[in-house]
C-alpha positions in Angstrom: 72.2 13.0 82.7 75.0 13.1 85.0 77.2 14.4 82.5 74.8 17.0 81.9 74.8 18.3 85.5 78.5 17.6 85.6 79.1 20.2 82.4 76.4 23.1 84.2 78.4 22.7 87.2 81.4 23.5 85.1 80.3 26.1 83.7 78.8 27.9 86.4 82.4 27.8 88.1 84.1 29.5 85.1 81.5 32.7 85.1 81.6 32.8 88.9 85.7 32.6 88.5 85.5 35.1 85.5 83.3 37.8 87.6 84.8 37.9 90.8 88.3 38.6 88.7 86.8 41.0 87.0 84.7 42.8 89.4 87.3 42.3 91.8 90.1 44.1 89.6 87.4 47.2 89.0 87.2 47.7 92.8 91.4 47.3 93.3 91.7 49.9 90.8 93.3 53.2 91.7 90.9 55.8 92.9 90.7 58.3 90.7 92.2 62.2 90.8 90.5 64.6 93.5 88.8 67.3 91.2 91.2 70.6 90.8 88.4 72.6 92.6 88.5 70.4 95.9 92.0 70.3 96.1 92.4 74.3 95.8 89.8 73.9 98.7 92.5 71.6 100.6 95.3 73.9 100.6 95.9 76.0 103.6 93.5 79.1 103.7 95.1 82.4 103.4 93.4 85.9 103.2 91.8 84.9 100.2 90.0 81.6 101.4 88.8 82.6 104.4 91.1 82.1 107.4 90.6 85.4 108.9 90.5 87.0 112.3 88.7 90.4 113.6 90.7 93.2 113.4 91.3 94.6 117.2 91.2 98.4 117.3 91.7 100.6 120.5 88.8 103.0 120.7 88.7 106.1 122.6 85.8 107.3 124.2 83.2 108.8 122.7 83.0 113.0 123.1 79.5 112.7 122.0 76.2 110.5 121.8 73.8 110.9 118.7 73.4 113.4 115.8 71.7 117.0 116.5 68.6 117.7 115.8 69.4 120.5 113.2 72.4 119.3 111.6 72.3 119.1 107.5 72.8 116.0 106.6 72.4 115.3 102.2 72.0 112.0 101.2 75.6 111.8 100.2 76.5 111.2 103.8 76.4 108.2 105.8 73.6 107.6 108.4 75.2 108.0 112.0 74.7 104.7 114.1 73.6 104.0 117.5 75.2 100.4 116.9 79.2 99.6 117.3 80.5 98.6 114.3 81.0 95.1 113.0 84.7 93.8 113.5 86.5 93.5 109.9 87.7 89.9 109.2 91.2 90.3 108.3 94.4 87.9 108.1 96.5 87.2 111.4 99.3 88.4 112.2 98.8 92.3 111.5 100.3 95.1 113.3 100.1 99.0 112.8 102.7 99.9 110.5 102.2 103.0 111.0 103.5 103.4 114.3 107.2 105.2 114.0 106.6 106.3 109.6 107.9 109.6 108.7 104.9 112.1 109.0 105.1 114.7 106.2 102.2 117.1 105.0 101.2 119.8 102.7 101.1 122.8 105.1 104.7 124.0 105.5 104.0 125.5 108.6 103.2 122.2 110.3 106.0 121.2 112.8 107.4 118.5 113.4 106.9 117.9 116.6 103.4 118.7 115.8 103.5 116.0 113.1 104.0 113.3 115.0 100.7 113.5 117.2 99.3 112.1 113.5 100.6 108.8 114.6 101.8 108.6 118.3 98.6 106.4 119.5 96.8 109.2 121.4 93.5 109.5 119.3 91.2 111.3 122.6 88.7 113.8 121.5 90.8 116.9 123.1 92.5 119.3 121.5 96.1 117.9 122.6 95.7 115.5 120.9 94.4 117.4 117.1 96.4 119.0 114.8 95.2 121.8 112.5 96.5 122.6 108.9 95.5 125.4 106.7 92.1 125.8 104.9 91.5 124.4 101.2 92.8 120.9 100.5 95.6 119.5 102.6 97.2 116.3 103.0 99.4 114.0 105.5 101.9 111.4 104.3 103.2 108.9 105.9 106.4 106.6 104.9 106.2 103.4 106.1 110.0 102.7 105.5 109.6 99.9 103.2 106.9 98.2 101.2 103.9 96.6 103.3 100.7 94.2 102.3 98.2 96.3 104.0 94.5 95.4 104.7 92.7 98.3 106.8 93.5 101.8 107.3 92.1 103.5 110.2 91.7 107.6 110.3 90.4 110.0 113.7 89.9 113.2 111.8 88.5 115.3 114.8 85.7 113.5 117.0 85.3 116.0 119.5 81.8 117.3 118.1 79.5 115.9 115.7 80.8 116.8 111.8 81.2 115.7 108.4 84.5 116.0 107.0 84.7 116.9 103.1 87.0 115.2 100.2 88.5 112.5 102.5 90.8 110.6 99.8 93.3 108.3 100.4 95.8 107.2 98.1 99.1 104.9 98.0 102.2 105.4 95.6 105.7 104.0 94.8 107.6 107.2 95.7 107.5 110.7 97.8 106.0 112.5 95.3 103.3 110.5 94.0 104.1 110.3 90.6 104.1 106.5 89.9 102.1 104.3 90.0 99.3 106.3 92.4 96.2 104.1 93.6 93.4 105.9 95.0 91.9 103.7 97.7 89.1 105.8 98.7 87.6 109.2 97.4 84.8 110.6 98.8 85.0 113.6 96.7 81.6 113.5 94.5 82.5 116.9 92.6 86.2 116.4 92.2 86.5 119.7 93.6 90.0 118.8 95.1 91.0 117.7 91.6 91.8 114.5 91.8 89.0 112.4 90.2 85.5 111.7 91.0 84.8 109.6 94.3 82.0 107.3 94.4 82.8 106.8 98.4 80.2 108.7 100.9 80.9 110.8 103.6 80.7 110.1 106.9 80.4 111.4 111.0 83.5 111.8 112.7 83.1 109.6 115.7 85.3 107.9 118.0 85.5 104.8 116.4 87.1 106.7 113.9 86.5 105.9 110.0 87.5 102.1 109.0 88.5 101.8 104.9 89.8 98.2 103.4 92.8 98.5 101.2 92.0 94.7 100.2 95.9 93.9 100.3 97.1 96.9 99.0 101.0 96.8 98.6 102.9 100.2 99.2 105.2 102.1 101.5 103.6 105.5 100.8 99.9 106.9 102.0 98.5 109.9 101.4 95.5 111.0 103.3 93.7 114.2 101.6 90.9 116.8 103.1 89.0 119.8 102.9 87.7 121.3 106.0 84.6 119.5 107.9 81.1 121.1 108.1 82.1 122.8 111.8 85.2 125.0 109.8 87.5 125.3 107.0 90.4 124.0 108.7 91.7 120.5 108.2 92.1 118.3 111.3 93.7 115.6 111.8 93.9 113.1 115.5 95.5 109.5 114.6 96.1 107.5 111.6 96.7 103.3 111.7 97.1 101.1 109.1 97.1 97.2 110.0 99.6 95.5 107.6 102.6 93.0 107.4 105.6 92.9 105.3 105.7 90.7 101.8 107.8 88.3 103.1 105.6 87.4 106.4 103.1 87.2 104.0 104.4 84.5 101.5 105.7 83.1 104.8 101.8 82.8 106.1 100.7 81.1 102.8 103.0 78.4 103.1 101.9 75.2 103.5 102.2 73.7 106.9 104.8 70.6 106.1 103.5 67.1 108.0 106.3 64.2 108.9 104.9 61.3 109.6 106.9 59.3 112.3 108.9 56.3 110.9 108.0 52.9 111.9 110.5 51.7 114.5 113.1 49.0 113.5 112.1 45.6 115.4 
């Protein structure tokens, strides 16, 4: 009987022994690879995953409250808001690359010295600060100087009165003439009657927190900023134009990942 109880005891040892080895290795294992998806989520955020800031824009003052009561307005046009705008969530680090670009435009008897009101950072609602080009469609350029990785473009047509400017279109290329590689980044025209495709865009009211467009990272040195007179005249006006940008290289710089050094235990 002894013997019996002896040989149980025995082996009751050997499946305890043979369980807590084997459990035990399971839970020493190695844990096992974070899933791709979580570890994309790990990396530091860039434009693309969320780590954004609002974009700060200087606003001038309004020259005018409300819509009148008599104006046209067709459903291709954009109801006028009581409300400020929503901020737009944008990467850090952006400045307005358009301050100091070479200001060209379509109407040869545009000065120089007139150009440059287009982007000298006065955008009041006075007629100082307006320039006026010819009727039918005109355009202002601006060089940038060198490629940039642009994310909002800002334009102050005229917001001295209440109006509706017609075929606003704005489009980026790789050289002066824009004859490569031309991106339209908004086109408002719905009757391509400036030629240059249909727009699916809607207009809008002039107003002074002028009209905001995302260029959703849009890479180029060159903008071209197209209209066609306004419903208060034929004549193309044009107050201030920023874009908010930063250069390729600050943007690869901005994507890399923060490097960590941990401290090194100190010799006893």
């Amino acid at each position: 009987m002894m013997k019996t109880f002896r040989n149980l005891s025995g082996w009751r040892l050997a499946l305890s022994l043979f369980a807590g080895l084997t459990f035990g290795g399971l839970a020493c294992a190695p844990a096992a690879p974070r899933d791709p998806q979580n570890a994309a989520q790990a990396k530091p955020a860039d434009a693309k995953s969320g780590n954004l800031v609002p974009l700060i824009i200087e606003l001038p003052a309004a020259a005018f409250k409300g819509t009148p009561k008599d104006f046209p307005i067709n459903p291709n046009v954009e109801p006028l808001s009581d409300k400020p705008r929503p901020p737009m969530m944008v990467p850090p680090g952006l400045k307005n690359v358009a301050i100091g670009a070479k200001v060209t435009c379509s109407d040869k008897n545009a000065s120089a010295d007139m150009l440059a009101k287009v982007n000298d950072g006065n955008k009041d609602a006075s007629d100082d600060s307006i320039i006026f080009l010819r009727k039918g469609t005109q355009w202002v350029q601006l060089d940038l100087g060198s490629v940039y990785e642009t994310f909002a473009i800002v334009i102050w047509h005229a917001h001295n009165t209440a109006k509706v400017y017609h075929n606003v279109i704005v489009q980026t290329a790789e050289d002066p003439d824009f004859i490569q590689n031309v991106r339209t980044i908004f086109n408002n025209d719905r009757e391509n009657t400036s030629g240059l495709g249909v727009g699916a865009d809607r207009e809008y009211f002039e107003t002074n927190e002028g009209k905001l467009i995302d260029t959703k990272g849009a890479k180029a040195r060159y903008f071209r900023f197209y209209s066609k007179g306004s419903t208060e005249s034929a004549m193309n006006e044009y107050t201030e134009i920023e874009i908010y940008g930063r250069t390729p290289a600050v943007a690869a710089n901005a994507r890399k990942p923060a490097l960590q050094f941990a401290a090194s235990p100190k010799a006893e």
